[in-house]
N, C-alpha and C positions, 0 to 999 in steps of 0.2 A: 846756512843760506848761500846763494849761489853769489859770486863775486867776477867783476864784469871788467875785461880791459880792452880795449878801441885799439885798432893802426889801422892805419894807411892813409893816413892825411896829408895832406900837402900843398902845394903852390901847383896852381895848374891853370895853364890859358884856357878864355874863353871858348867854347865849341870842344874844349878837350873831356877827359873820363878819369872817373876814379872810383878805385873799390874801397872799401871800408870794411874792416872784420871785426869782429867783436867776441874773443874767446870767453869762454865762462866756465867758472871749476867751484866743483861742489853745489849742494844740491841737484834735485835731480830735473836734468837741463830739457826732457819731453811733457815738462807739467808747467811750463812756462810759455807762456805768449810774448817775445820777444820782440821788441820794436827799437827803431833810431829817430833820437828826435833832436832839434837843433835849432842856437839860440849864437843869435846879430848880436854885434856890438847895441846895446841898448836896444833892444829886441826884447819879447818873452819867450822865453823856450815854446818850440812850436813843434808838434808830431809831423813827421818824414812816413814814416809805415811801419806798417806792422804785421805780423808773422802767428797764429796761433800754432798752439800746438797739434791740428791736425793742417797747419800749414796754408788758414786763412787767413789773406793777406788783403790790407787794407793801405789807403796812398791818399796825401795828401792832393787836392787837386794841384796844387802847381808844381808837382813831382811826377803826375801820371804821364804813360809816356816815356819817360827820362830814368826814372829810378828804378833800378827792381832789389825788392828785398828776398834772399834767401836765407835756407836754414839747414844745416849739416846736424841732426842730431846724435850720430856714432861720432865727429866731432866735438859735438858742444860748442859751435858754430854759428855766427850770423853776420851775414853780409849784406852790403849794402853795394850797388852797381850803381855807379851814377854818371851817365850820359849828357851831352849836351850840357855840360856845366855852362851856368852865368855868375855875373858880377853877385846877384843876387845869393847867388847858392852859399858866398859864403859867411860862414857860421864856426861855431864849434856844434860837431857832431857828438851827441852822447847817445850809445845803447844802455837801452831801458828792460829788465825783466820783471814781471809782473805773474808772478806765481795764482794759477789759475782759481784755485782751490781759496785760498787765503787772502789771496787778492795783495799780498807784501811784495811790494815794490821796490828793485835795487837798481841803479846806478851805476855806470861808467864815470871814469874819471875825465870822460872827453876827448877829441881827437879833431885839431884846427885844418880845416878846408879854405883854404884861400883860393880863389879865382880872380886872377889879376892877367894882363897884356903886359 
């Protein structure tokens, strides 16, 4: 099964940007519909977007605009662009793969976006 680790998280001002990557090792990473999705302090984990594997991408409304998701597959790659950060944006961000075929869902271990002044 494919296994998923997050960076680029961090403290970042208002109006500021950040990227997020999400490598992934084993299984085979072009049969997975990739997505980021990200949960508030007392929050429910809520989907950010998402990435199939011929590279349909789908956005939360209060991300469009702001976020763009891509995807490296000679990598095993997926990034997340995130513009225009707010107070709101931050979360912990988790990449989610979701195996097309079998529909088996794995997890990141998360990766903390704080947007503070």
């Amino acid at each position: 099964q494919v296994r998923l680790v997050e960076s680029g998280g961090g403290l970042v001002q208002p109006g500021g940007s950040l990227r997020l990557s999400c490598a992934a090792s084993g299984g085979i990473f072009g049969l997975y519909t990739m997505g980021w999705y990200r949960q508030a302090p007392g929050k429910q984990r809520e989907l950010v977007a998402t990435t199939t594997s011929v590279r349909m991408t789908n956005y939360a409304d209060f991300v469009k605009g702001r976020f763009t998701i891509s995807r490296d597959n000679s990598k095993k790659m997926v990034y997340l662009q995130m513009n225009s950060l707010t107070p709101d944006d931050t979360a912990v961000y988790y990449c989610n793969a979701r195996q097309e075929h079998t529909g088996y869902i794995t997890w990141g271990q998360g990766t903390q976006v704080t947007v503070s002044s």
